[in-house]
MARVEX-998244 format. One line per 2 residues: number of its first residue (from 1); their letters; for each residue x, y, z of C-alpha. Coordinates in steps of 0.2 Angstrom, whole numbers, m for minus. Example, Ala and Ser with C-alpha at 12.3 -4.5 7.8 and 13.67 -1.06 7.14 Angstrom:
REM residues 2
1 = AS = 62:m22:39; 68:m5:36 .
END
This chain:
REM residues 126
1 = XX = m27:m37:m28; m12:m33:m38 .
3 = XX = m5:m20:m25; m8:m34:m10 .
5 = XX = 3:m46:m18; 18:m34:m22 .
7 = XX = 16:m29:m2; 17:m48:2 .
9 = XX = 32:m50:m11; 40:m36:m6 .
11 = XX = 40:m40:13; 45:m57:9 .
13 = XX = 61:m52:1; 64:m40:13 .
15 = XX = 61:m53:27; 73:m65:15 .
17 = XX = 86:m56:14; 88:m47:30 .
19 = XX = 103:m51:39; 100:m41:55 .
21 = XX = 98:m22:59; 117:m14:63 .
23 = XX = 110:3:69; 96:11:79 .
25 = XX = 93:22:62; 91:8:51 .
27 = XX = 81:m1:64; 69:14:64 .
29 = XX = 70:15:44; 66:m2:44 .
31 = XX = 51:m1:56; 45:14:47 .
33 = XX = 44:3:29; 35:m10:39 .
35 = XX = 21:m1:45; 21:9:27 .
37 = XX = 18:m11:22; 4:m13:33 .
39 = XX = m5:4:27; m2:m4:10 .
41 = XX = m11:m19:15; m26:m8:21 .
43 = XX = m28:1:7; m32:m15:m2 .
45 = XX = m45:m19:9; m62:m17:1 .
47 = XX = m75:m31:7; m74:m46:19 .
49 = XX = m65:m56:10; m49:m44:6 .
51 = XX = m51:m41:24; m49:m59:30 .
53 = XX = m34:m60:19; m25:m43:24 .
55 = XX = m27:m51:42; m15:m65:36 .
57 = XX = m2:m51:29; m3:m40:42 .
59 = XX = 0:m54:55; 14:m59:45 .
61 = XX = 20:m41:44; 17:m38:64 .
63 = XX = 29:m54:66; 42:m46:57 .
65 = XX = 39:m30:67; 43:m41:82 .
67 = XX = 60:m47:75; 65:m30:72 .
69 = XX = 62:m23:91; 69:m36:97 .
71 = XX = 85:m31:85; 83:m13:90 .
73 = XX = 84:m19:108; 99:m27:107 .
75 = XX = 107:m11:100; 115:2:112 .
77 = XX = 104:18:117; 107:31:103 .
79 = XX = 111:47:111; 99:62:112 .
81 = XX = 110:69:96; 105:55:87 .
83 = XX = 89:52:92; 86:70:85 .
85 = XX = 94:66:70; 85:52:67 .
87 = XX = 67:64:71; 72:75:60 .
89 = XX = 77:63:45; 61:53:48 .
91 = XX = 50:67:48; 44:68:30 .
93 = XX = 41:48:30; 32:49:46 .
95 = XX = 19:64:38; 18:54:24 .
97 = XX = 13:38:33; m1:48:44 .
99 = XX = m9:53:27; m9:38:22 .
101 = XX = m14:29:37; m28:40:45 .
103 = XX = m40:37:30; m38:17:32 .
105 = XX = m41:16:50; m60:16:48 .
107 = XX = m58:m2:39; m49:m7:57 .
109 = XX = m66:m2:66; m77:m8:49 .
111 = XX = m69:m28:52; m66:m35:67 .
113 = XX = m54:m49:59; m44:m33:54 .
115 = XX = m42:m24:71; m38:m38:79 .
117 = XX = m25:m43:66; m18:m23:67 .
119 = XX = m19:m25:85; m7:m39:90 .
121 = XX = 4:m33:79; 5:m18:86 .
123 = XX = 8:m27:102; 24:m35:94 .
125 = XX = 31:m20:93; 33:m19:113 .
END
């Protein structure tokens, strides 16, 4: 229970106290922490009614997934140098967040309130 209210401080400051996204890296760095938030929140889950209330936060996180792809968008295309760059920067963060994240998606399939929480805000990526 402890863990789930840091997450839902910590994405409220971040929320807060964004002022916008000034490059494609920091976009992606920002994404990344967002989704690390959401594997956060699912690792807190442990019955229905954690579930119900990890739906909420990661709504809210999926919203602020939104905000940031729209940022990103708006950013021009990084070349196939940076883009590299980028990969190769993210990659340890990215093995790290598959660890993490394999062993909670079982809760996704486990509680439908969950999936379809994951699942829209996955779709605010787009």
């Amino acid at each position: 229970m402890w863990r789930l209210m840091m997450v839902a401080v910590v994405s409220m400051l971040c929320i807060a106290c964004s002022s916008g996204i000034s490059s494609y890296e920091e976009g992606i760095e920002a994404q990344s922490g967002i989704m690390a938030d959401m594997v956060s929140v699912l690792e807190g889950v442990t019955d229905e009614a954690s579930a119900e209330k990890a739906s909420s936060e990661i709504e809210a996180l999926g919203n602020r997934l939104g905000e940031l792809a729209k940022q990103v968008q708006e950013l021009p295309e990084p070349t196939i140098e940076e883009m590299q760059e980028i990969a190769r920067k993210q990659s340890a963060q990215q093995q790290d967040f598959q660890n993490r994240a394999l062993p909670q998606m079982m809760k996704l399939a486990q509680y439908k309130s969950l999936s379809d929480a994951w699942m829209r805000a996955l779709t605010n990526m787009r």
